[in-house]
C-alpha positions in Angstrom: 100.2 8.6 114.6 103.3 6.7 114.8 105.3 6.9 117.8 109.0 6.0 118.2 111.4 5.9 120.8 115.2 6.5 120.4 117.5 6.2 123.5 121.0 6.8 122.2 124.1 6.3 124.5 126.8 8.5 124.4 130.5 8.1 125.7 130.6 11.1 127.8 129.4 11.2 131.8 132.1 13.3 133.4 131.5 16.7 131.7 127.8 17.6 132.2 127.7 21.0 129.9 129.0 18.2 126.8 125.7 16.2 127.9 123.6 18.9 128.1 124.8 20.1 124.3 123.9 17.0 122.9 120.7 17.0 124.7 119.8 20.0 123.6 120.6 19.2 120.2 118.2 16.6 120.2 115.1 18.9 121.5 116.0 20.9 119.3 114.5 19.3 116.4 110.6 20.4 116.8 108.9 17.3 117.3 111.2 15.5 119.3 110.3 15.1 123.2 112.9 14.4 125.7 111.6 11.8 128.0 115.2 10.9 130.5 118.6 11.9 130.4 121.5 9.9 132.8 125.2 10.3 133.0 127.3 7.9 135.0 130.8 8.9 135.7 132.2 5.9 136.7 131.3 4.4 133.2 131.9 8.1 131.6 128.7 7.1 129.7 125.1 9.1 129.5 121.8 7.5 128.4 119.0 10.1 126.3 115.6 8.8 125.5 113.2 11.0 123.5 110.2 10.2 121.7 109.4 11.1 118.3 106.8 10.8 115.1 108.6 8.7 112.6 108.6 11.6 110.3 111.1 13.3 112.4 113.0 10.6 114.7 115.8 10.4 112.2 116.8 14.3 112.0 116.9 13.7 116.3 119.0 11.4 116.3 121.1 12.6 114.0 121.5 15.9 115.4 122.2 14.3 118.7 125.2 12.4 116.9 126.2 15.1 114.6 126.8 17.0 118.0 128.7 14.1 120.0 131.1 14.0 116.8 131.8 18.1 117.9 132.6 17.6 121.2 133.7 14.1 122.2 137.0 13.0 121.4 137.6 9.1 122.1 141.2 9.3 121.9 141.4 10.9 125.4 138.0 8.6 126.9 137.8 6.4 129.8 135.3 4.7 131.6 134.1 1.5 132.8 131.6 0.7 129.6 133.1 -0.8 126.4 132.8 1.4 123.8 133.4 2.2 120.1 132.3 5.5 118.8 131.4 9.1 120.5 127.8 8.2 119.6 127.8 4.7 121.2 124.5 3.0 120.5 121.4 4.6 118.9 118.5 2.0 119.1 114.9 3.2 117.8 111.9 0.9 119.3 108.4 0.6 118.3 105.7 2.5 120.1 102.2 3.4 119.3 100.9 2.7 116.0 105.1 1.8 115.1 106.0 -1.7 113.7 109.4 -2.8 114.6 109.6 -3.0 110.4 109.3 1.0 110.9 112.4 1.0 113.2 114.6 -1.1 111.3 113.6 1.4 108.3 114.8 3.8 109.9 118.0 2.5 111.4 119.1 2.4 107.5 117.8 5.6 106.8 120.0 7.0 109.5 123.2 4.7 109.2 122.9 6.0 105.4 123.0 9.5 106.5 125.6 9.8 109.3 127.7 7.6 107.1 127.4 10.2 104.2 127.3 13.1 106.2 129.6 12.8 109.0 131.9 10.1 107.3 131.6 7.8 110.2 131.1 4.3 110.1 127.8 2.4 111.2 127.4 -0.7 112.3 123.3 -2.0 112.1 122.6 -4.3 115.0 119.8 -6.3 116.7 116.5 -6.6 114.5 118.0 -3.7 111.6 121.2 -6.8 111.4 122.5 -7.1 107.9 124.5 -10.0 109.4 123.5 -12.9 111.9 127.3 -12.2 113.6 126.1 -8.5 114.2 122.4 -8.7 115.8 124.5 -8.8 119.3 125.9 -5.6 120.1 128.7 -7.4 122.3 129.9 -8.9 119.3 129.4 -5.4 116.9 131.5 -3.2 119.8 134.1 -6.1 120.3 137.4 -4.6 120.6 136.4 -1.6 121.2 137.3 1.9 119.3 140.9 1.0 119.9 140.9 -2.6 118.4 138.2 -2.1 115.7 140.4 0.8 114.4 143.2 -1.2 113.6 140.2 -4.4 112.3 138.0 -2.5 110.8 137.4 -3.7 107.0 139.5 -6.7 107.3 136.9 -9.1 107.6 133.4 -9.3 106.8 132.2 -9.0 110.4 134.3 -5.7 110.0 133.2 -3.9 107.1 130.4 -1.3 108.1 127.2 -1.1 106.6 127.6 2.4 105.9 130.4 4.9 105.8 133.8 4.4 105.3 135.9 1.4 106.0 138.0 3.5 108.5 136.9 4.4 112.1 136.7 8.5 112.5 139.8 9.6 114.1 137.6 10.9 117.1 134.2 9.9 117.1 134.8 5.9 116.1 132.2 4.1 114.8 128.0 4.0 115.8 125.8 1.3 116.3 122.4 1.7 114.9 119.3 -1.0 115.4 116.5 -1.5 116.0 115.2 -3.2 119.1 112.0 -4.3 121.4 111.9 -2.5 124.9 114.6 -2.9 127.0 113.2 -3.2 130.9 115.6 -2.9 133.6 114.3 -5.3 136.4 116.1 -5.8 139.4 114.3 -8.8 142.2 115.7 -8.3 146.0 116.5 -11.8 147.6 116.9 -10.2 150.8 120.3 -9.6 153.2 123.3 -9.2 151.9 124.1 -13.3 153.3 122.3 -14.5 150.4 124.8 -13.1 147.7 125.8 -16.3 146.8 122.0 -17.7 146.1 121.6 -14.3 144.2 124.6 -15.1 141.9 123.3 -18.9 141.6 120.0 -17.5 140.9 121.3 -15.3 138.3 123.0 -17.9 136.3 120.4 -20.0 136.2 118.0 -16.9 134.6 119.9 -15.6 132.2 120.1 -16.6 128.5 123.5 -17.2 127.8 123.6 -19.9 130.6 121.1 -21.8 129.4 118.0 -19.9 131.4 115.9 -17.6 129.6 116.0 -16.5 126.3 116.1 -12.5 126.3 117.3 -11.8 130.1 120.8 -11.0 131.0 121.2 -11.2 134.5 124.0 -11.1 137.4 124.3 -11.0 141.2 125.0 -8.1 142.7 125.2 -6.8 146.6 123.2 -2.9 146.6 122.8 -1.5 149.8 123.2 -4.5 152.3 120.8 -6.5 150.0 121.4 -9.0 147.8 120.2 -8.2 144.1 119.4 -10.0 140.8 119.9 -7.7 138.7 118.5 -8.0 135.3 118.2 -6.6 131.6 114.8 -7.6 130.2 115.8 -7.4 126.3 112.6 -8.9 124.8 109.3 -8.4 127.1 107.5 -9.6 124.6 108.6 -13.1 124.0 109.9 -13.2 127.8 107.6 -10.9 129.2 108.4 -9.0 133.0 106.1 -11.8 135.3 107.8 -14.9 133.6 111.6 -13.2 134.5 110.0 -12.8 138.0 108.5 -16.5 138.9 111.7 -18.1 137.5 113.6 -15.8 139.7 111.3 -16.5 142.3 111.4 -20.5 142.0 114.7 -20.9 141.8 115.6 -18.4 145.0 112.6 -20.8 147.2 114.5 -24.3 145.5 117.4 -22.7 147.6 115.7 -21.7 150.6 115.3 -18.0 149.7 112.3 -15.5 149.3 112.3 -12.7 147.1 111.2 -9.7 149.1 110.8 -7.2 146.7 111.6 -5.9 143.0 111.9 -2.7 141.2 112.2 -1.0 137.6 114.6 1.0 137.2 113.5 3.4 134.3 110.9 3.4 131.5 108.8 0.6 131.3 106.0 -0.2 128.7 102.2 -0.3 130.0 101.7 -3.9 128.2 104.7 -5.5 130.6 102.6 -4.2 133.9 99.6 -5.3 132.1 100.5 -8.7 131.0 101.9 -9.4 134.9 98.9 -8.1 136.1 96.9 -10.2 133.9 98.7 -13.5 135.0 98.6 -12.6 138.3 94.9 -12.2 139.4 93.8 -14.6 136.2 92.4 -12.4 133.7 90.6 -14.2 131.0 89.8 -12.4 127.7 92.0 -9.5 128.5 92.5 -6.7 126.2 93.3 -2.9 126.0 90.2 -2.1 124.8 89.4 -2.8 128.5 91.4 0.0 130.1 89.7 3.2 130.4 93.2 5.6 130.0 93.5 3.8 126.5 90.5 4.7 125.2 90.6 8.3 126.9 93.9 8.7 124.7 92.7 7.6 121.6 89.9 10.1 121.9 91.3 12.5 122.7 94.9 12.0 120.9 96.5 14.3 118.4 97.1 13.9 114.7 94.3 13.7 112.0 91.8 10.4 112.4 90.6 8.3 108.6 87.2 10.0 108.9 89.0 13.0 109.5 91.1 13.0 106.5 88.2 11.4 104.6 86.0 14.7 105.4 88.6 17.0 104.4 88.8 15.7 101.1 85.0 15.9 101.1 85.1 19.4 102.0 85.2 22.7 99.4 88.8 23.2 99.4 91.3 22.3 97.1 93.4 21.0 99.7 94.0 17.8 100.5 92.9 17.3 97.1 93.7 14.5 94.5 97.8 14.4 94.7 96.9 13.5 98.8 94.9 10.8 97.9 97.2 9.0 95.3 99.9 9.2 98.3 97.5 8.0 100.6 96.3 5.3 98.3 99.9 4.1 97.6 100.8 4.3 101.5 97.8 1.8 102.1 98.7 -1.0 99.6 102.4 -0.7 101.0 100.6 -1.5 104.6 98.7 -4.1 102.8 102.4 -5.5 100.8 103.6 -5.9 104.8 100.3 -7.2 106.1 100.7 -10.1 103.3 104.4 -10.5 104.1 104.2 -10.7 108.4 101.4 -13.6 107.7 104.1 -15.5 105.4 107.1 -15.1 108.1 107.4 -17.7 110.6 105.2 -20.3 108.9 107.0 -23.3 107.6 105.4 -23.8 104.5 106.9 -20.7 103.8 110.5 -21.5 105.1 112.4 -20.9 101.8 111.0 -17.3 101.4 110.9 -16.4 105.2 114.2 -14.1 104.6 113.0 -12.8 101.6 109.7 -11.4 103.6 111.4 -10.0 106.5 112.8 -7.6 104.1 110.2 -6.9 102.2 108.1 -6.4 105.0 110.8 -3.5 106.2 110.6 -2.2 102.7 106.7 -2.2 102.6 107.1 0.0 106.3 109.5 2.7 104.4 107.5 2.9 101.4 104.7 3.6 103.5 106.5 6.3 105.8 107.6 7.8 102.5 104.4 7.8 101.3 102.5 8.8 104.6 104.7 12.0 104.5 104.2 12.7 100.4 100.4 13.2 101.5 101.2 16.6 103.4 104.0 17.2 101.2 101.6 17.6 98.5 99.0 19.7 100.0 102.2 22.0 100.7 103.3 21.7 97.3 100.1 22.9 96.2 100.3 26.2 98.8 103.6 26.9 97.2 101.3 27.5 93.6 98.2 28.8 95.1 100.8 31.8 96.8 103.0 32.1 93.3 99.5 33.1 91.3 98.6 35.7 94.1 101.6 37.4 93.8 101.3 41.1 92.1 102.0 41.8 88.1 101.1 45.5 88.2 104.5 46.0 86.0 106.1 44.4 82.9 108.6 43.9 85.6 106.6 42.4 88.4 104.1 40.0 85.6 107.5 38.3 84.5 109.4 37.7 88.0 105.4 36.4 89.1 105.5 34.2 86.1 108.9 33.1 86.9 107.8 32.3 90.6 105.1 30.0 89.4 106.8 28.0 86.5 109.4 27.0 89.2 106.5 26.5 91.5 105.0 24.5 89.2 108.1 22.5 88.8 107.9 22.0 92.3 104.5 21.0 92.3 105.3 18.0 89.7 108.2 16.6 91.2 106.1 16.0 94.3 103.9 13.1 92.8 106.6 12.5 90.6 107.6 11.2 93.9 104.4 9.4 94.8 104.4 7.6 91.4 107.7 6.3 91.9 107.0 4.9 95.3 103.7 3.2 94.2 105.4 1.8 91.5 107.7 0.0 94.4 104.7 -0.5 95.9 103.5 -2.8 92.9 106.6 -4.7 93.0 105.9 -5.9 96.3 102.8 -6.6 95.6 103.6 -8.5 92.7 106.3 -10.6 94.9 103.7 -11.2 97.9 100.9 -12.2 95.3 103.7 -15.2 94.1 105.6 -16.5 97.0 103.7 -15.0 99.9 100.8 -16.7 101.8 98.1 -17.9 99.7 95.6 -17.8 101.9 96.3 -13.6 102.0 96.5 -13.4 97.5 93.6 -11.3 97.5 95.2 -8.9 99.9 98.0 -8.3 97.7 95.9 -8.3 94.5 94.1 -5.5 96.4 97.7 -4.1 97.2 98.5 -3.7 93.6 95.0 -2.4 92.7 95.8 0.8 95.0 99.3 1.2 94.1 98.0 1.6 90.3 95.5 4.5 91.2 98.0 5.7 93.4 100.4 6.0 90.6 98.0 6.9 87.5 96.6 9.8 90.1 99.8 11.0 90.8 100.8 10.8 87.1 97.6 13.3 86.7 98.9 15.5 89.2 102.4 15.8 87.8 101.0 16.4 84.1 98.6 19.2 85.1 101.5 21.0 86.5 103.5 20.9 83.4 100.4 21.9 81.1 100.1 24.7 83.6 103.9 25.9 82.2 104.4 29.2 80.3 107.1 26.3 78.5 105.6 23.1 79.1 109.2 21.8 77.6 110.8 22.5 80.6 108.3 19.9 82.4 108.2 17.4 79.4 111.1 15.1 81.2 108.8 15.0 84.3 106.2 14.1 82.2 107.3 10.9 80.2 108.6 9.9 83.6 105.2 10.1 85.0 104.3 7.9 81.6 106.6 5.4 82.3 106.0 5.1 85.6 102.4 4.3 84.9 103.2 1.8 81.9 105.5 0.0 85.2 102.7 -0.5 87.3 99.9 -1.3 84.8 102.1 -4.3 83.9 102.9 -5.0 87.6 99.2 -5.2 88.6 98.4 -7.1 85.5 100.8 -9.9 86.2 99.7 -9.9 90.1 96.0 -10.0 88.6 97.1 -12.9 86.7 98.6 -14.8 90.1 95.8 -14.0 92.4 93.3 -15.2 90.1 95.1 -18.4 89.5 94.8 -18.3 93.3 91.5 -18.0 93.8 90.8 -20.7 91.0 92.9 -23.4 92.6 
């Protein structure tokens, strides 16, 4: 099962019924599972997060937008918290069993669709950045919704990535990304006397002043206590503990002890474990160590391998050969990725580290796409099953049931019509990490292009014995050569990467 988290912010805080309609929105969506919802008025701003499978994340989130766009009217906003559209920010971040290659898949999928749909511009920021100028959401909302309605489209910076060039006349523009956890981490440095350590301390944390990396950090005065108030952006490259002992260090270099911190939200498992870990020593940690995790994966929802594997095995028609193919096709895609993350970040590789990155994200959509064509099918193949059990007691009743399962049939095809198509992607990235991807990994994508050809010729079977099922089998005969084509694609495309991994493994 893959898991994502969405927490979209909205510009609304001061009119709880408007929040409440957007929230509601969002749970609407079956599937989706509200985890927090916050309004400041001050800031006239409200934070959602809600959890997800990545097969329904997007219509959440776009539901949730689709619904600010109704009722929020930025013309008449104001608040404390820059701003640019009615639907502020909508980040998706990686959970269980999610890559952050899923997320930034998805931020296009939805920037494509609330572009199309609602007509207002999106901006892609952090890890889903078309453009190194973008991935810092300061520098996207610059302006705000008043001055990036009179920039928008002048510039590169300022032409979206979807929608039109033009701001919407009342919802603005949305940022969409894709981002690690954000932690909200706040260290106490005691009375309210040491503010101006706090502030010291802050600066020398925080990234932009030449502390660390992924924390943004300021000194603030809460409650009679001095407070260094911090936005953990990236726990995994500066994870919670590491924030903490340089906070810690240089508050006792100016004669100051921390006496206490907090979290102020959500906060991922791994960030307590990893300060855990450091603080009492652990060596040879792992997961696999915690009792709760392997409780959950026991007893966890959604259909195992083996379990999958065993209903194919079973004496039912369903999930039958049109599954597989999908299934096939979804795993080379994982391998495609697999072959392109061990090719990132090396420098051998430097020249085609750009290129990876986005095949990698297209290797995590194709398999999402193909992940959900498995079910699809087996409901494809209901649709039939229910179309030949329907009554032809009359002349009347035998040609409407005929009817029903020709364009059943139809239906039927165009499903692994589908799956062919995305295998056939499949083999093109197979083909691409085979040539320029890490060498020591060409047998991976050799085997990536060997399962994106079955996945394809099966599908190709399934779409054929559709059409031959047809009282006209013309009507399916463009389906058909499409299937043929498809097929004649990848054959050549796993040829070619046999040819490369060979010449691999001969070197």
């Amino acid at each position: 099962m893959k898991l994502i988290e969405c927490v979209p912010n909205f510009s609304e805080g001061r009119r709880p019924e408007v929040v409440a309609a957007i929230r509601d929105a969002i749970a609407g969506v079956p599937g989706a599972y509200l985890l927090d919802s916050s309004l400041d008025a001050s800031h006239n701003r409200s934070v959602i997060t809600f959890v997800a499978e990545i097969g329904v994340v997007v219509d959440a989130a776009f539901a949730g937008i689709r619904e600010a766009q109704r009722l929020i009217d930025l013309t008449s906003h104001s608040g404390e918290h820059p701003r640019m559209g009615a639907a502020d920010v909508v980040p998706f971040i990686p959970l269980e069993g999610s890559t952050m290659e899923d997320c930034i898949a998805l931020a296009r999928q939805l920037g494509e669709r609330v572009g199309r749909e609602l007509g207002i511009p999106v901006f892609l920021y952090e890890r889903a950045a078309t453009r190194p100028d973008r991935e810092n959401l300061a520098d996207v909302r610059r302006g705000e919704f008043e001055g990036l309605r009179d920039d928008i489209g002048r510039t590169p910076q300022r032409i979206p990535d979807f929608g039109p060039p033009t701001v919407h006349p009342t919802a603005g523009a949305v940022a969409i990304g894709a981002r690690p956890f954000l932690v909200a981490y706040n260290v106490y440095l005691g009375p309210a006397s040491n503010m101006p350590v706090a502030k010291e301390v802050a600066k020398a944390v925080r990234g932009s002043s030449g502390g660390l990396r992924y924390v943004k950090a300021m000194g603030f005065e809460v409650d009679g206590q001095a407070q260094v108030s911090m936005n953990l952006v990236d726990t995994e490259r500066t994870p919670l503990h590491v924030a903490f002992d340089m906070v810690r260090t240089e508050a006792e270099a100016r004669g100051v002890t921390p006496t206490w911190s907090e979290i102020v939200g959500l906060v991922p498992e791994r960030a307590l474990f990893d300060a855990a870990v450091r603080h009492v020593r652990l060596r040879n940690f792992s997961l696999d160590m915690v009792l709760e995790q392997k409780v959950r994966r026991a007893v966890s929802g959604g259909e195992t391998l083996s379990g999958f594997v065993g209903s194919i095995a079973a004496p039912t028609p369903v999930p039958g050969g049109g599954s597989v193919a999908a299934h096939a096709g979804a795993v080379g895609a994982a391998l495609a990725q697999m072959v392109a993350g061990l090719t990132i970040g090396k420098k051998k590789y430097a020249a085609v580290d750009a290129e990876m990155r986005e095949l990698a994200v297209r290797a995590a959509a194709l398999g999402n796409t193909l992940a959900a064509l498995v079910a699809r099918d087996a409901e494809a193949y209901a649709g039939v099953s229910a179309a030949y059990k329907l009554p032809a007691d009359t002349p009347e009743l035998e040609s409407m049931k005929q009817r029903t399962v020709d364009e059943a049939l139809l239906a039927a095809a165009a499903v692994p019509l589908e799956t062919a198509a995305a295998c056939a992607e499949v083999a093109e990235l197979a083909l691409a990490v085979a040539e320029r991807g890490n060498t020591n990994a060409a047998s991976d994508a050799g085997i990536a292009a060997l399962l994106a050809e079955a996945g394809c010729v099966g599908a190709s079977y399934n779409v054929r014995i559709n059409v031959v099922a047809l009282s006209d089998r013309s009507r399916g005969a463009r389906l058909a050569d499409d299937a043929r084509r498809l097929v004649e694609r990848v054959r050549e495309l796993a040829r070619r990467t046999a040819q490369v991994v060979e010449s691999r493994l001969e070197a």
